[in-house]
C-alpha positions as CSV (number, residue, x, y, z in Angstrom):
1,X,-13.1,-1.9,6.1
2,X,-14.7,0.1,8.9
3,X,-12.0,-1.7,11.8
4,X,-8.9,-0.3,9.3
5,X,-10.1,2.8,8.8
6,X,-10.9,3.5,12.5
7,X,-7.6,2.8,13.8
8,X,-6.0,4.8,10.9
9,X,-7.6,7.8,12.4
10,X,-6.6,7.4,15.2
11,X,-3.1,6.0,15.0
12,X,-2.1,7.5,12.1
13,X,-2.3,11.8,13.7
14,X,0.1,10.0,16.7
15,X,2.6,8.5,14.8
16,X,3.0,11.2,12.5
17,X,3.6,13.4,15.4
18,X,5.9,11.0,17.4
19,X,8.2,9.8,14.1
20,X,8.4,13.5,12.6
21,X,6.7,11.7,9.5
22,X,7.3,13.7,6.2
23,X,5.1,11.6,3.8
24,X,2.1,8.8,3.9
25,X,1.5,6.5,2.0
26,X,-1.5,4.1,2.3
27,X,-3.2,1.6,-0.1
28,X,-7.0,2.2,-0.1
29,X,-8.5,-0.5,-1.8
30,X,-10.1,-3.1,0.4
31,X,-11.1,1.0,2.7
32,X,-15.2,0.1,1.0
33,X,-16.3,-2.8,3.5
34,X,-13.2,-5.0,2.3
35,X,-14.2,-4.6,-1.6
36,X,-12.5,-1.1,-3.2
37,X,-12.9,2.9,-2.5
38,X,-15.6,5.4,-2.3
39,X,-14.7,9.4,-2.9
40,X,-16.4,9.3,0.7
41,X,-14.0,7.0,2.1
42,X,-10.9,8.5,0.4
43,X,-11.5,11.9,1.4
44,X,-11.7,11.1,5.2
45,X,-8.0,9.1,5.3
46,X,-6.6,12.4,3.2
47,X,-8.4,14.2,5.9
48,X,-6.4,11.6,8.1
49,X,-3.4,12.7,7.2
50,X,-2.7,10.1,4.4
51,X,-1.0,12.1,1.4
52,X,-1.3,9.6,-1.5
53,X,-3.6,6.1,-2.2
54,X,-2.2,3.1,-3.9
55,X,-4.2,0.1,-5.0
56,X,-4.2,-3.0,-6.8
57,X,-6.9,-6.2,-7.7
58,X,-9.7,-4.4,-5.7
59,X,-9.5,-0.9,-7.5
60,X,-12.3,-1.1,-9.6
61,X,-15.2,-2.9,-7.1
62,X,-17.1,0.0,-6.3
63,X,-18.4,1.4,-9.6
64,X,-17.9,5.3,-8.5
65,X,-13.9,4.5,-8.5
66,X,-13.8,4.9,-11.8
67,X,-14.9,8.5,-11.8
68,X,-13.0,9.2,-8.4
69,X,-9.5,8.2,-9.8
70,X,-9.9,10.8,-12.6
71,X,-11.1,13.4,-10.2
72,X,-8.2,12.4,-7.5
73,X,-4.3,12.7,-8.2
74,X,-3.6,11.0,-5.4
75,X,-5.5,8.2,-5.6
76,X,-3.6,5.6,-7.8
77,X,-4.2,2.2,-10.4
78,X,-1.3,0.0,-11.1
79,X,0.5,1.6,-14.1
80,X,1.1,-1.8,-15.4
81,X,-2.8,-1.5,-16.4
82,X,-3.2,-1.0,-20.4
83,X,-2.7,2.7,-21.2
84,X,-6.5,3.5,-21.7
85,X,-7.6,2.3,-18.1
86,X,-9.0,5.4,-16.1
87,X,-6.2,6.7,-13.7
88,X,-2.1,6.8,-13.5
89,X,0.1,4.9,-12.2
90,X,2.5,7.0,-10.3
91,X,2.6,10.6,-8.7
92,X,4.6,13.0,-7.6
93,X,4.1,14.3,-4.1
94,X,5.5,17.1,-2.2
95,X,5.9,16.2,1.4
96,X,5.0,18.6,4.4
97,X,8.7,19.7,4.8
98,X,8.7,20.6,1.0
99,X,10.9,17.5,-0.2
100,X,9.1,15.9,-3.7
101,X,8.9,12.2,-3.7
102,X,7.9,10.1,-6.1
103,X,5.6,7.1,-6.1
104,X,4.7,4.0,-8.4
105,X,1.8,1.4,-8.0
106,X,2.4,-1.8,-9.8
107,X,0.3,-5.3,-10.0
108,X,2.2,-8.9,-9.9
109,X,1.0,-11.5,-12.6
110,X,1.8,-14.6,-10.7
111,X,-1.9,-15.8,-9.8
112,X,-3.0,-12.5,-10.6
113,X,-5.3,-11.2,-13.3
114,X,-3.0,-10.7,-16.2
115,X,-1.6,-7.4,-16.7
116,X,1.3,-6.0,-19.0
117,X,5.2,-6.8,-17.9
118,X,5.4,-4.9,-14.2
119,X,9.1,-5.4,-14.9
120,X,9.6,-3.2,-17.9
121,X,6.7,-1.2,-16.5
122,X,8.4,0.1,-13.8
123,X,11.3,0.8,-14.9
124,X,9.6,3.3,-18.0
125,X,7.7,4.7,-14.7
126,X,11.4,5.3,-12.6
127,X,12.6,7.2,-16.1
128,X,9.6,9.6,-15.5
129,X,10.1,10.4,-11.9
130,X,13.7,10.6,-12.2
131,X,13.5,14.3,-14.2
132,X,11.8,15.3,-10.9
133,X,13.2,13.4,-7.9
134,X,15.6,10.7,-6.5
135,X,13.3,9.4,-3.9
136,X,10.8,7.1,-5.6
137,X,8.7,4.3,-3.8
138,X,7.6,1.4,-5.3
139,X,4.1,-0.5,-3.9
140,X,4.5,-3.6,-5.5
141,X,1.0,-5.3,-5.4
142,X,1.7,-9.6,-5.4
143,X,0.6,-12.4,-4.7
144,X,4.0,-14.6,-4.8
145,X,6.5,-13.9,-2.4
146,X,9.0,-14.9,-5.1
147,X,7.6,-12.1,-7.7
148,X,7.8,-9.6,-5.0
149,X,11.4,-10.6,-3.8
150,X,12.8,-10.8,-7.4
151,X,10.7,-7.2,-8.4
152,X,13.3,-6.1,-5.1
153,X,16.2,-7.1,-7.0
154,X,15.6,-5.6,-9.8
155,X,14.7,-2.0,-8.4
156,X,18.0,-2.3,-5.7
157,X,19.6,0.7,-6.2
158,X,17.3,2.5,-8.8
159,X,14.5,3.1,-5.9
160,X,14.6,4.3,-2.7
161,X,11.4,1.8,-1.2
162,X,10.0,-1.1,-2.7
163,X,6.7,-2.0,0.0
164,X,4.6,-5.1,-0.7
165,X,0.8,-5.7,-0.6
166,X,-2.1,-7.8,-1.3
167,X,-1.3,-10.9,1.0
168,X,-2.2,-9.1,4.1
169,X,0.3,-10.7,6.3
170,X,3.1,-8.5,7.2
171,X,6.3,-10.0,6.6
172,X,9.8,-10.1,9.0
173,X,11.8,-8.8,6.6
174,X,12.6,-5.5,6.2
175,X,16.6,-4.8,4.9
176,X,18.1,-2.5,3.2
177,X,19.2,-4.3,0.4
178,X,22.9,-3.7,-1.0
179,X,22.1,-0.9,-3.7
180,X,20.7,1.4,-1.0
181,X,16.8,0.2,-1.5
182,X,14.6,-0.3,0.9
183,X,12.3,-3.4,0.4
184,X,9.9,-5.4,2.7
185,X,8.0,-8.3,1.4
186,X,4.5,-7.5,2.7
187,X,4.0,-4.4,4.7
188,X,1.1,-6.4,6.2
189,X,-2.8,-5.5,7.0
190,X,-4.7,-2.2,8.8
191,X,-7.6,-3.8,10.1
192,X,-9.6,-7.0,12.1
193,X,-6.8,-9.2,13.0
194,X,-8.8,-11.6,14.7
195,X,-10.3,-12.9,11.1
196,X,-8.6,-14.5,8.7
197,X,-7.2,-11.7,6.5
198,X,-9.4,-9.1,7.5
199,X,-12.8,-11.4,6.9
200,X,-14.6,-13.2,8.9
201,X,-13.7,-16.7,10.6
202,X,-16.7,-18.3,9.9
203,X,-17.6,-17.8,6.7
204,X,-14.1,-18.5,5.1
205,X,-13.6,-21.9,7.4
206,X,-17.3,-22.8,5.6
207,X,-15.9,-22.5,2.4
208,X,-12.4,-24.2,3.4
209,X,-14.5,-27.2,5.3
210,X,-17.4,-28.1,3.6
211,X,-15.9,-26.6,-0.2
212,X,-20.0,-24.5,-0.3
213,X,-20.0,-20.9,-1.3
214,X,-20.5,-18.3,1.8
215,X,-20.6,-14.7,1.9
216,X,-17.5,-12.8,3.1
217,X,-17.7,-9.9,5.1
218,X,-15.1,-8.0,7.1
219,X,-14.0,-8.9,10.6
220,X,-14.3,-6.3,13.9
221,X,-11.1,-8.1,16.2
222,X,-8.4,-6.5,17.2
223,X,-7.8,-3.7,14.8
224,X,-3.6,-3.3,14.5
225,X,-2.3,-0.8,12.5
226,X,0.0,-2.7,9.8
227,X,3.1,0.1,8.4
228,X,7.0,0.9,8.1
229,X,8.7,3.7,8.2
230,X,11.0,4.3,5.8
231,X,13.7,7.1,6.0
232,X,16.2,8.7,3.4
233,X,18.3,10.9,2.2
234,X,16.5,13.0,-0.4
235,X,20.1,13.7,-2.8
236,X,21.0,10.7,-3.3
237,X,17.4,8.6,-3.1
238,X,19.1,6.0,-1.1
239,X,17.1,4.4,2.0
240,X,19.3,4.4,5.1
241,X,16.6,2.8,7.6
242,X,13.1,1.0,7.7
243,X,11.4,0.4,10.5
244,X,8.2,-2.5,10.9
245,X,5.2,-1.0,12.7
246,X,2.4,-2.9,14.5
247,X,0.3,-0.6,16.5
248,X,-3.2,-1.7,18.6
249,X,-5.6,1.6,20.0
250,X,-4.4,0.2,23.6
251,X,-0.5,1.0,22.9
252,X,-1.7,4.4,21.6
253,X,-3.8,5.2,24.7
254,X,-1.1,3.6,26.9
255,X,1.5,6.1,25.6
């Protein structure tokens, strides 16, 4: 919501600055008031300095999306969507140093809406990219911290990232797992951390106590900037560091 994508503008110009940052990568779909994307919305983190959108549950909740992902490249659905969905699943970017990266969006099932194998999916996406480039990122969109860690294993060594989403807790733990990949369970939330995952306290306690429907809207507390950095060698693909990032407006105005 409005928090997330304040912060991003501010932050995000700073950091890609201070950490000589090549590429960004950002998923947009709780950027509409908690609930999707808006070509409005999408056009001012580009602006921002974000270079390509991933997404996930939320990526059809405004109507206009499905019109904007066909209009924008960079905006992507989780390939593991059935073929004749609006939208692809990956995309090849060419970073502001001229290095060409290559980057997958992919759903869970595991208390998920039901989509086609994001195992097998994957890995026909990975063939793709390959022809083009070694470094390939994986945004692995889950609910289960088990899917997401065993989704790791199975890209070690034939990605250079794997970044999880969705559960809007950032996770502690980032590694570089044996096969040269990258991989962090969930890279965590940009918005209202005083909330309870980005919404308001109130209404979701309502709903928790008393079990009655409430309306949820997003929170305006605290706004951290939720991110890693991920660095690696573009021959071989292979990650060789990842950094966890949590940044408040005071620790950018305080530098």
């Amino acid at each position: 919501g409005k928090p997330g994508r304040k912060i991003l503008g501010k932050a995000l110009p700073f950091l890609i600055q201070r950490h000589n940052i090549d590429l960004v990568i950002a998923n947009a779909e709780n950027m509409a008031a908690g609930r999707g994307i808006t070509a409005k919305l999408g056009a001012t983190i580009l602006q921002n300095g974000v270079d390509v959108m991933t997404s996930g549950n939320h990526i059809w909740d405004q109507r206009e999306a499905i019109d904007y992902i066909d209009s924008e490249p960079r905006l992507l659905r989780p390939a593991n969507f059935p073929p004749s969905v609006p939208g692809n699943g990956h995309y090849i970017a060419t970073s502001s140093s001229g290095q060409v990266a290559g980057i997958i969006n992919i759903m869970g099932r595991v208390f998920m809406v039901p989509l086609d194998n994001p195992f097998e999916i994957v890995l026909e996406e990975i063939e793709q990219i390959r022809k083009k480039t070694n470094v390939i990122v994986v945004d692995f969109h889950a609910e289960a911290t088990s899917e997401k860690i065993a989704m790791g294993w199975h890209l070690d060594g034939h990605i250079t990232a794997i970044v999880g989403t969705h559960t809007h807790v950032q996770t502690a733990d980032e590694q570089i797992l044996p096969g040269g990949t990258a991989y962090i369970t969930d890279v965590g939330m940009t918005g209202p951390h005083d909330s309870i995952i980005g919404v308001q306290k109130e209404s979701v306690l309502s709903r928790f106590v008393n079990s009655m429907p409430s309306r949820f809207e997003p929170a305006t507390g605290r706004p951290l900037l939720n991110a890693v950095i991920i660095t690696a060698d573009e021959n071989t693909g292979k990650a060789t560091a990842i950094e966890r990032l949590r940044v408040s407006a005071s620790d950018i105005d305080t530098i």
